[in-house]
C-alpha positions as CSV (number, residue, x, y, z in Angstrom):
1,X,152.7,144.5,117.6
2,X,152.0,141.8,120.3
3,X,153.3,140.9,123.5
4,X,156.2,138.7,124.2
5,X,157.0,138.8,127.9
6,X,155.6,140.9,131.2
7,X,157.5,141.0,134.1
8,X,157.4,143.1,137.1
9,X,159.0,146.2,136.3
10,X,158.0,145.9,132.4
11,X,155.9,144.5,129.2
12,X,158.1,143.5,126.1
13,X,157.1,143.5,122.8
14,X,157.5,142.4,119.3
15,X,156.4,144.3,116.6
16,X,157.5,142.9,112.6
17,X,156.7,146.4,111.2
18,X,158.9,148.9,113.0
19,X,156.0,150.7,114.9
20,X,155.5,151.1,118.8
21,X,153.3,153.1,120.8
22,X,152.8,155.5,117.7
23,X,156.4,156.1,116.3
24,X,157.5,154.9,113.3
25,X,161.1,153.3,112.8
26,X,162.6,151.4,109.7
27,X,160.0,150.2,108.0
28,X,159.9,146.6,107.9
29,X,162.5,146.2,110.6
30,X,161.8,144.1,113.7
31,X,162.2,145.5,116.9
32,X,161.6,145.0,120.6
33,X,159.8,147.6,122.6
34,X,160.1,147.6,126.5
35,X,157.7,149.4,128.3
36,X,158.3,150.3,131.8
37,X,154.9,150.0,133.0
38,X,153.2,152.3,136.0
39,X,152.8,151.2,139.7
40,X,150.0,152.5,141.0
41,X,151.0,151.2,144.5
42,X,153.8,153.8,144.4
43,X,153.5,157.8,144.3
44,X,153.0,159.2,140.9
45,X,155.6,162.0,141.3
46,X,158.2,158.6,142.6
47,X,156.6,156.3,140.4
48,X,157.7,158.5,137.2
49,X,160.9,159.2,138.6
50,X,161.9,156.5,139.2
51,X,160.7,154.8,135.7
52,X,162.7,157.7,133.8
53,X,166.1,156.5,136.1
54,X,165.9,153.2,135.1
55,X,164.7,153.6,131.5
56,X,167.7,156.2,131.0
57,X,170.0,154.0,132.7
58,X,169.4,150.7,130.3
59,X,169.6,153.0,127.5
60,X,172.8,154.0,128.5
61,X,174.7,150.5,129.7
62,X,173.7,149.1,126.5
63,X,175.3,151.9,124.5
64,X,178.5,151.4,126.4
65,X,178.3,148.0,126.8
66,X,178.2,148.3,122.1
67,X,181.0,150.8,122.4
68,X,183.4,148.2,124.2
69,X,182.6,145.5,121.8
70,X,179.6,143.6,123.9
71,X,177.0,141.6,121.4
72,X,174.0,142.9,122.6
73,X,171.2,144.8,121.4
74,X,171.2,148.6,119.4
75,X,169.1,150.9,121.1
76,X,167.1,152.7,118.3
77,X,165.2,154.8,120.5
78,X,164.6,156.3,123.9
79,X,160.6,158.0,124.5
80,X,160.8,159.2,128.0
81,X,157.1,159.9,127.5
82,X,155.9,156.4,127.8
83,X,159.0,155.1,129.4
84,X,160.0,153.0,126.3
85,X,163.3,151.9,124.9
86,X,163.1,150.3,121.6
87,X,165.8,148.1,120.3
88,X,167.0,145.7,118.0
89,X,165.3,142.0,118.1
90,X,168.3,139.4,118.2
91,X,166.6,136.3,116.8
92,X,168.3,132.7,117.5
93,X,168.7,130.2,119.7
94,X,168.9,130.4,123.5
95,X,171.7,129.4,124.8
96,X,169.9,127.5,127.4
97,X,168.3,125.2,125.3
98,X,171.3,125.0,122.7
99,X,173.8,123.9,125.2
100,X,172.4,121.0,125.8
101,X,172.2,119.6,122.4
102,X,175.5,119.9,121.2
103,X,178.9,118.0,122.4
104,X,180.8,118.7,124.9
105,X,183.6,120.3,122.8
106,X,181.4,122.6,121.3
107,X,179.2,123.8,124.6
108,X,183.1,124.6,126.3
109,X,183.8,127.0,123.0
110,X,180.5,128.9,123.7
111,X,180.8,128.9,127.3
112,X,184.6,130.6,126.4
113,X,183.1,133.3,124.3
114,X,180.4,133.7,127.2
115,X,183.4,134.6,129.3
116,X,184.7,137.1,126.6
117,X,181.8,139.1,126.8
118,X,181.2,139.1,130.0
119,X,184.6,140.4,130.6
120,X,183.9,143.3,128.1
121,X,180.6,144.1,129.8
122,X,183.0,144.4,132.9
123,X,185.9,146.4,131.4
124,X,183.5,148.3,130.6
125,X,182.2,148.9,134.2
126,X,178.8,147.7,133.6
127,X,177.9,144.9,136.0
128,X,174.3,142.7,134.6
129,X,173.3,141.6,137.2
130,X,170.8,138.7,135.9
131,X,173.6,136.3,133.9
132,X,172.0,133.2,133.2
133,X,171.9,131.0,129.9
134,X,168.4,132.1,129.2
135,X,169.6,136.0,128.6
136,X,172.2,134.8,126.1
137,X,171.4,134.4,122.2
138,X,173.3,132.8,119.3
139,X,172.6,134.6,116.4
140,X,175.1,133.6,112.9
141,X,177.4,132.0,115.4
142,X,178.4,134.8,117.6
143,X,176.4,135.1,121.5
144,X,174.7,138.6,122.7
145,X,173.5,139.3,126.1
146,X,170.0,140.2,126.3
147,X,167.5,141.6,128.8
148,X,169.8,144.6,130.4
149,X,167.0,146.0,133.0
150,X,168.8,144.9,136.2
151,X,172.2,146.2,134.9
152,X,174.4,149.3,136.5
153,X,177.6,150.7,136.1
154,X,179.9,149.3,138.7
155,X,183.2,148.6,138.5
156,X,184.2,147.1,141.6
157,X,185.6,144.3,142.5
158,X,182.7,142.8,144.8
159,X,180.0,143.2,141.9
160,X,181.8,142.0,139.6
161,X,182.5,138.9,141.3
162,X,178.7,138.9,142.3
163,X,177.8,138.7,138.9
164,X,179.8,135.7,138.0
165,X,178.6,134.2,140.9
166,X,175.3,134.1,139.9
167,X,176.2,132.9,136.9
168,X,177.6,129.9,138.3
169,X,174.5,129.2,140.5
170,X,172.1,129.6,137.5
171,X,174.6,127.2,135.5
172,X,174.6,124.5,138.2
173,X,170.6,124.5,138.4
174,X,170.1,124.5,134.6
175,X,173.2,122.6,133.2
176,X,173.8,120.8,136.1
177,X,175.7,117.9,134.8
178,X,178.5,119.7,133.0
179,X,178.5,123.4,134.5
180,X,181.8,122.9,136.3
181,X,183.7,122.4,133.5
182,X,181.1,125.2,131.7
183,X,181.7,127.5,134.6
184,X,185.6,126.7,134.4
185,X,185.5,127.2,130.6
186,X,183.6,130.8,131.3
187,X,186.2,132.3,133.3
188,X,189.2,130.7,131.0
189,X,187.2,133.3,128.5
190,X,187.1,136.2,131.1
191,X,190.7,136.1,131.3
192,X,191.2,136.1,127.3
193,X,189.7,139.6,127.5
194,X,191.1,141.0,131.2
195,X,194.2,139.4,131.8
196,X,194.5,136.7,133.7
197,X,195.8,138.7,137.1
198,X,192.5,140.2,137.1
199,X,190.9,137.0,136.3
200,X,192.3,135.4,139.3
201,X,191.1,138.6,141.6
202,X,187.7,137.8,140.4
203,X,187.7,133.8,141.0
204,X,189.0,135.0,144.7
205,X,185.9,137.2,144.8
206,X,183.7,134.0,144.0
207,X,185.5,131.7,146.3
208,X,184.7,134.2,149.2
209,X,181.6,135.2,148.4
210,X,180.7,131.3,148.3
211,X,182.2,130.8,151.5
212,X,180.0,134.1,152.9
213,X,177.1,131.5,152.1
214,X,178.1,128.7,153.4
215,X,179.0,130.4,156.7
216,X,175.5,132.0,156.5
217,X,173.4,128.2,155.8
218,X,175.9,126.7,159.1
219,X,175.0,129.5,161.2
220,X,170.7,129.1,160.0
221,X,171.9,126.1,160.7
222,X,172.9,126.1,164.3
């Protein structure tokens, strides 16, 4: 087992043999352990509560998320001892990287399918709430969503809308020459799945939250 990643709320790692923190899974299957670490800044009693909330809660969007057809990872198990989730390793490319190799024909058909599952994450109520191209695989030609820990159930209008929105922002930094008629090709996608009256309520959502910014750098502004 070796680590992958450590961010602030966790350590992520790889193990090739299906063991983690002493429990055994399919043998020979790789997974991904997460490991909500402890912060000693915070009381213990609040520290572990809070730790069990969260650990619960990612184990429980990515179920739904699986049960209304979202690629993204199988939880295999839940220890609420060590505040671990382990889960299936989706091994590919990243769609950061990918999208910029390919024509422009084919990065519009993934950022479509991007905007299929992201309106199946939101049908099913679950908002991300980290969308950018770096969280998205392509495994055998289909793309999951990865790294769930900042995702909640919410199904309104506003969050949704949010979520998109940073999406957009994230594409315009990394695929900055093209993300337009990425960003354009994402929500064509989102509609596919929702419908395009709901579509539309969403691109409103984006358009004002946008404008709440821009209101917000005039007024910094003077």
């Amino acid at each position: 087992m070796r680590m992958i990643k450590q961010g602030a709320e966790a350590k992520i790692y790889i193990s090739e043999f299906g063991e983690y923190f002493g429990a055994e899974l399919i043998p020979g299957e790789t997974v991904i352990a997460k490991h909500r670490i402890p912060k000693r800044y915070r009381i213990r009693e609040i520290d572990e509560k809070l730790r069990k909330e969260r650990t619960v809660r990612e184990a429980r969007v990515l179920h739904r998320a699986k049960e209304f057809g979202v690629n993204c990872p199988h939880v295999y198990e839940v220890n609420l001892r060590d505040m671990v989730i382990a889960m299936e390793f989706i091994g590919g490319e990243r769609l950061k990287e990918h999208l910029e190799e390919v024509p422009m024909e084919e990065r519009l058909k993934l950022c479509r399918e991007i905007g299929r599952q992201i309106g199946r994450l939101h049908e099913a109520g679950i908002v991300h709430g980290d969308l950018t191209t770096s969280n998205m695989i392509l495994r055998e030609g289909k793309v999951y969503l990865i790294d769930f820990g900042l995702a909640d159930f919410d199904s309104t209008l506003e969050a949704q809308g949010v979520d998109l929105h940073l999406l957009k922002r994230a594409m315009e930094s990394t695929h900055y020459t093209w993300f337009e008629r990425g960003f354009e090709a994402v929500l064509e996608g989102y509609a596919d799945v929702r419908g395009g009256e709901k579509a539309e309520e969403v691109r409103a959502k984006i358009e004002e939250i946008e404008s709440r910014g821009r209101y917000k750098e005039r007024s910094w502004m003077g």
